[in-house]
C-alpha positions in Angstrom: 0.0 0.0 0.0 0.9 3.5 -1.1 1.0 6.6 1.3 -1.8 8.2 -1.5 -3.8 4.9 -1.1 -4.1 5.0 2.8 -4.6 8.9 2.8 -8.1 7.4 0.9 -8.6 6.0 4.2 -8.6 9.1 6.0 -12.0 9.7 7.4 -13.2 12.9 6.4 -13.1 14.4 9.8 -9.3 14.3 9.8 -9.1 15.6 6.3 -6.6 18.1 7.6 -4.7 15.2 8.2 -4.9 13.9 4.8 -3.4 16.9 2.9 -0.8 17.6 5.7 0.8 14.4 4.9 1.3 15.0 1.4 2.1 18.3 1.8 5.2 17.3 4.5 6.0 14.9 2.4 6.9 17.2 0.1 9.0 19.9 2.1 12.0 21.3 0.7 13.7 21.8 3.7 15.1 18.7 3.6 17.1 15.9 1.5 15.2 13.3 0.1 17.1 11.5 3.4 16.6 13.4 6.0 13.0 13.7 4.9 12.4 10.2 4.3 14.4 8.8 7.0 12.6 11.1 9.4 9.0 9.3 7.6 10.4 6.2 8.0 11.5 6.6 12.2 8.5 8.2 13.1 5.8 6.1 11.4 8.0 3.5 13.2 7.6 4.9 16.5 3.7 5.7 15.6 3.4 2.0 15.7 0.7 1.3 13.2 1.4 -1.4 10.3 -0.4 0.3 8.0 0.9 3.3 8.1 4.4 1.7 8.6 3.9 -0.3 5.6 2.9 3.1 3.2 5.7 4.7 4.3 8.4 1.8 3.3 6.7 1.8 0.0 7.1 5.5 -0.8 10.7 5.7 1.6 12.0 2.3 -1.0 12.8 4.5 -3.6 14.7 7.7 -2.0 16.8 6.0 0.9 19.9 3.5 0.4 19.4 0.2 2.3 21.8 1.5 4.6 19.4 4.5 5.3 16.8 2.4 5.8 18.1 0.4 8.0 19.7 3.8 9.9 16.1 5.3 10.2 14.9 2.0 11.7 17.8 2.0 14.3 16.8 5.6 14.8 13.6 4.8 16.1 14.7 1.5 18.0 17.6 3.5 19.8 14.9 6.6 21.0 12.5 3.9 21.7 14.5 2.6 24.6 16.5 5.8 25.3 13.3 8.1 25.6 11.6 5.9 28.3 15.3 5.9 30.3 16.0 9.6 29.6 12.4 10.9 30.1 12.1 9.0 33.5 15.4 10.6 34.6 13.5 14.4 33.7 10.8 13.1 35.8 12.0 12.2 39.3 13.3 14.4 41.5 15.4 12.1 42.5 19.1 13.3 41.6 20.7 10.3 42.4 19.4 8.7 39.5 21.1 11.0 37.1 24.4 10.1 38.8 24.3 6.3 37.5 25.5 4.8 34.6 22.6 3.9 32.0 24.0 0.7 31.5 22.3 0.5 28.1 23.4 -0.4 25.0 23.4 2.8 22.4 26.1 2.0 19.9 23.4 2.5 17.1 23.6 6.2 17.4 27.5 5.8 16.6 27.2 3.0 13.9 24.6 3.7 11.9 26.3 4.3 8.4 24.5 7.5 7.2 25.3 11.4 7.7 25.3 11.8 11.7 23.1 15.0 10.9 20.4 13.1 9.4 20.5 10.3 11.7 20.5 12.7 14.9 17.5 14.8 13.0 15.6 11.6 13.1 16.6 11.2 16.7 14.8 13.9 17.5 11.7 13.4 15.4 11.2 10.4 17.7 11.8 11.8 20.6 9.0 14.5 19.6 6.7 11.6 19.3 7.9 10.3 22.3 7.7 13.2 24.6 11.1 13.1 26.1 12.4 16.3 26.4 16.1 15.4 27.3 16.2 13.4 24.0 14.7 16.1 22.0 17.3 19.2 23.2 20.1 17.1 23.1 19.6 15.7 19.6 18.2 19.1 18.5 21.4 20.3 20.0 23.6 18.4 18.0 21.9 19.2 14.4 22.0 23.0 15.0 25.9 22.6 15.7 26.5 20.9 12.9 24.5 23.3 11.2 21.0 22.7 10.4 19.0 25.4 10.3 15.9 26.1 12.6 13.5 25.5 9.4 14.5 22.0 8.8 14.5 21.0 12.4 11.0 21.7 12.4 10.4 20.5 9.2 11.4 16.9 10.8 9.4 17.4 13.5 6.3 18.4 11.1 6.6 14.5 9.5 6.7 13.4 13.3 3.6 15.3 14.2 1.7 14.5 10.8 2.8 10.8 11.0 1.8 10.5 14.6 -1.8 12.1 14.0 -2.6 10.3 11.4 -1.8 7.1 13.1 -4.0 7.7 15.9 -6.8 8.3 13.5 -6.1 5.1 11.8 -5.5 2.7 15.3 -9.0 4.5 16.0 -11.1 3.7 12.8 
């Protein structure tokens, strides 16, 4: 299935929905990668099949397998990390912060692909994910290395579209 054919699924109500995603879909703020990989990680942390499975159709054709796979491991990584990172924002508890993670995170060092991109896709996840550690520390990282303030939020436009409109679809 197509991203068009499951925007046809779209219930009127959230037709907003339905031309947002095309339309961040087609932002020029970002390389067919970052854009796509940022698709890719967030319909992936949205965690509905369909959705998932319209996006690796349309995603096939502008990422390298090695992209791919990078955007996946995006999403895994910030999966785990957000739950750690956002309980240690949480508690008040300082102690907590003193400890090791003890988690493995090599993913976010061996990914293959431009760091930018895969640290722009770290943070479209971590939007999603509501973990505001994860989110300035990756946003951190992409404005050093100079990406500009329109193409963080472009990212962060997929992750919001993408995670609306698989709510609407778990729903229907």
């Amino acid at each position: 299935m197509t991203i068009e054919a499951l925007s046809e699924r779209i219930p009127s109500y959230a037709k907003d929905l339905r031309l947002n995603l095309q339309s961040v879909l087609g932002q020029t703020e970002l390389t067919e990668q970052q854009l796509w990989g940022a698709a890719v990680a967030s319909a992936i942390a949205a965690r509905n099949r369909d959705l998932l499975a319209a996006v690796l159709e349309d995603a096939r054709p502008h990422l390298s397998e090695q992209a791919l796979e990078a955007a996946r491991s995006a999403a895994a990584i910030m999966g785990m990390n957000n739950v750690y990172y956002r309980f240690l924002h949480l508690t008040s508890n300082e102690k907590y912060s003193t400890i090791p993670a003890r988690l493995r995170m090599n993913a976010i060092r061996m990914h293959g692909v431009d760091q930018v991109d895969f640290e722009l896709w770290c943070v479209a996840v971590s939007a999603i994910n509501n973990c505001q550690a994860c989110v300035a520390s990756h946003e951190k990282v992409v404005r050093e290395k100079g990406l500009s303030a329109e193409s963080v939020l472009a990212a962060v436009r997929v992750a919001a579209v993408i995670h609306a409109v698989a709510a609407v679809m778990d729903a229907e």
